[in-house]
C-alpha positions in Angstrom: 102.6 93.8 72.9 105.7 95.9 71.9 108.4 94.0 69.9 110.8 93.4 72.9 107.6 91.9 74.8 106.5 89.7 71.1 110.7 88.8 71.4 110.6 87.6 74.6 107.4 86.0 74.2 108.5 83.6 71.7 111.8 83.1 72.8 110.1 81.3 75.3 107.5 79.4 73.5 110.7 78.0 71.5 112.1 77.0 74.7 108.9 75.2 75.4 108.8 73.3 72.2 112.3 72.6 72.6 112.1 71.0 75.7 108.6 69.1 74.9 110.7 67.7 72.0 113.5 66.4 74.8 110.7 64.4 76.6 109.8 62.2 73.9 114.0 60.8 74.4 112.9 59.3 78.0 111.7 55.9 78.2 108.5 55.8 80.4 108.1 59.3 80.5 104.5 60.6 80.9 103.7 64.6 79.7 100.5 66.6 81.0 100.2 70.4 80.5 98.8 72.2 83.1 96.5 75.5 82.2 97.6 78.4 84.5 95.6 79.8 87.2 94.6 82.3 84.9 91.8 81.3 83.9 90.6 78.4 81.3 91.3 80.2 78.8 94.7 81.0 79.0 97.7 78.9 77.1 99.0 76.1 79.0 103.0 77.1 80.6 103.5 74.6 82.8 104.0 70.5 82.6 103.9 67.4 84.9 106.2 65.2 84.0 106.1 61.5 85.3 109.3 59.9 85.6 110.1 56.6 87.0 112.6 58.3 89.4 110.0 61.0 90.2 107.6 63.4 89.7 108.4 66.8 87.8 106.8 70.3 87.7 108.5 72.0 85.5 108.6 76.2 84.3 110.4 76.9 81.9 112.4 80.4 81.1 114.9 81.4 79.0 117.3 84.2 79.1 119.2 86.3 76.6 121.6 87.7 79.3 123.9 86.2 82.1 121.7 86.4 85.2 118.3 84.5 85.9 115.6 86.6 88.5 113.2 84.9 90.7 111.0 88.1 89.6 111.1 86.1 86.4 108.6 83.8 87.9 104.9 85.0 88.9 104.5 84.9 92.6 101.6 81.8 91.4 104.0 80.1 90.1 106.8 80.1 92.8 103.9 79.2 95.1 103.1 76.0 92.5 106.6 74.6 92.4 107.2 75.1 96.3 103.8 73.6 96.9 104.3 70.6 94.4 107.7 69.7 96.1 106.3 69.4 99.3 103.5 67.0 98.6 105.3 63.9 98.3 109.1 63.4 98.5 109.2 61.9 94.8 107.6 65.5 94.0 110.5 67.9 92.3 109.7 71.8 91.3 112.4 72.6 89.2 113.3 75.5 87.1 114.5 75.4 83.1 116.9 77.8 82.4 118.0 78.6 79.1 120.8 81.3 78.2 120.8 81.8 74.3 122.6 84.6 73.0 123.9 83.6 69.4 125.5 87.0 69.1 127.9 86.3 72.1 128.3 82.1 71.5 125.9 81.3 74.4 124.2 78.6 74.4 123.7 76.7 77.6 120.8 75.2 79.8 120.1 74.2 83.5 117.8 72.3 85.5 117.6 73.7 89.1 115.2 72.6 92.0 112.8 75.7 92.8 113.5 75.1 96.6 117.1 74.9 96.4 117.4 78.0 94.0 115.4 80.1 96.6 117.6 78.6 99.8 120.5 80.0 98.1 119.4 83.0 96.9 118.0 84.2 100.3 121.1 82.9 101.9 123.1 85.8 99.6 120.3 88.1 100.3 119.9 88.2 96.7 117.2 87.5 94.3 119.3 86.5 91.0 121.7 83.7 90.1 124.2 84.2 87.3 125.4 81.9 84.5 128.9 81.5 85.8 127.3 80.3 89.4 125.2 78.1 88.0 127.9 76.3 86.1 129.8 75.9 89.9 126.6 74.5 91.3 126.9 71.8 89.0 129.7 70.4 91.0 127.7 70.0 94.2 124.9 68.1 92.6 122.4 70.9 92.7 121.6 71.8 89.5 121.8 69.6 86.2 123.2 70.9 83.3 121.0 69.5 80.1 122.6 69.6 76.4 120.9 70.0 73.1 120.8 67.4 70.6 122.4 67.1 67.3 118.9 66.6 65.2 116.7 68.2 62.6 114.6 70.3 65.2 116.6 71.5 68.4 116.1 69.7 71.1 117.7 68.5 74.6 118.7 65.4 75.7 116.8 64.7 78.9 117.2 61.3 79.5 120.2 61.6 82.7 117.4 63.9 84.4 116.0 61.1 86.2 119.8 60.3 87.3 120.1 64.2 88.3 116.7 64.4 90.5 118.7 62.2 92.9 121.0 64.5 93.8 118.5 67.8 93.8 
């Protein structure tokens, strides 16, 4: 791995542990990490999460610039989150998207539903999102923005994603 790859590598793991962190804020939350198709052997990169307002299967991904790809996800793993969302209504694929850049002040995070990000993106005819219309997309109840937590380790404050699935 080159050092861009190793940097991008464990920007994500951060993310990762980061959001675990978040989970343990829920009341009647329930965790299980799910190895990828990969093989056994591989490290664990996705979670079901059992909520009492539904059922979550959740990638994570963080970003140092402005604009999130779908070619960010593995074509297995689009295929998962679609998939899981259509098994039972209660079932929500959703996407974490972080945008760090200390260097420029950014800091922000979004929770969007796998199904709804693709919708839109094919109805553009595109297959990125950027910051800026993520932050609009708040407003129509289609993606949930998620804060981080004033604490000792960073972490987000997940507890109103139950309250945001609703609305997905």
């Amino acid at each position: 791995m080159d050092v861009k790859q190793k940097e991008r590598y464990q920007r994500g793991e951060d993310f990762q542990n980061e959001i675990r962190r978040g989970w343990r804020l829920v009341p009647n939350s329930w965790r299980r990490r799910v190895v990828d198709g990969q093989g056994g052997g591989t490290q664990p990169a996705d979670e079901i999460i059992l909520l009492l307002e539904g059922n979550v299967l959740a990638e994570h991904k963080r970003r140092k610039g402005d604009r999130f790809s779908l070619n960010e996800l593995e074509p297995n793993q689009q295929k998962g989150l679609l998939a899981f969302d259509a098994v039972l209504p209660q079932n929500y694929g959703l996407v974490f998207i972080s945008f760090l850049d200390a260097a420029r002040g950014v800091d922000e995070t979004y929770v969007v539903r796998f199904v709804s990000l693709a919708r839109y993106l094919r109805s553009k005819g595109r297959v990125s999102i950027t910051r800026n219309e993520l932050m609009v997309n708040i407003l129509s109840g289609k993606v949930c923005c998620i804060l981080t937590t004033a604490a000792a380790e960073r972490t987000y404050d997940l507890r109103g994603l139950g309250n945001c699935l609703k609305f997905m």
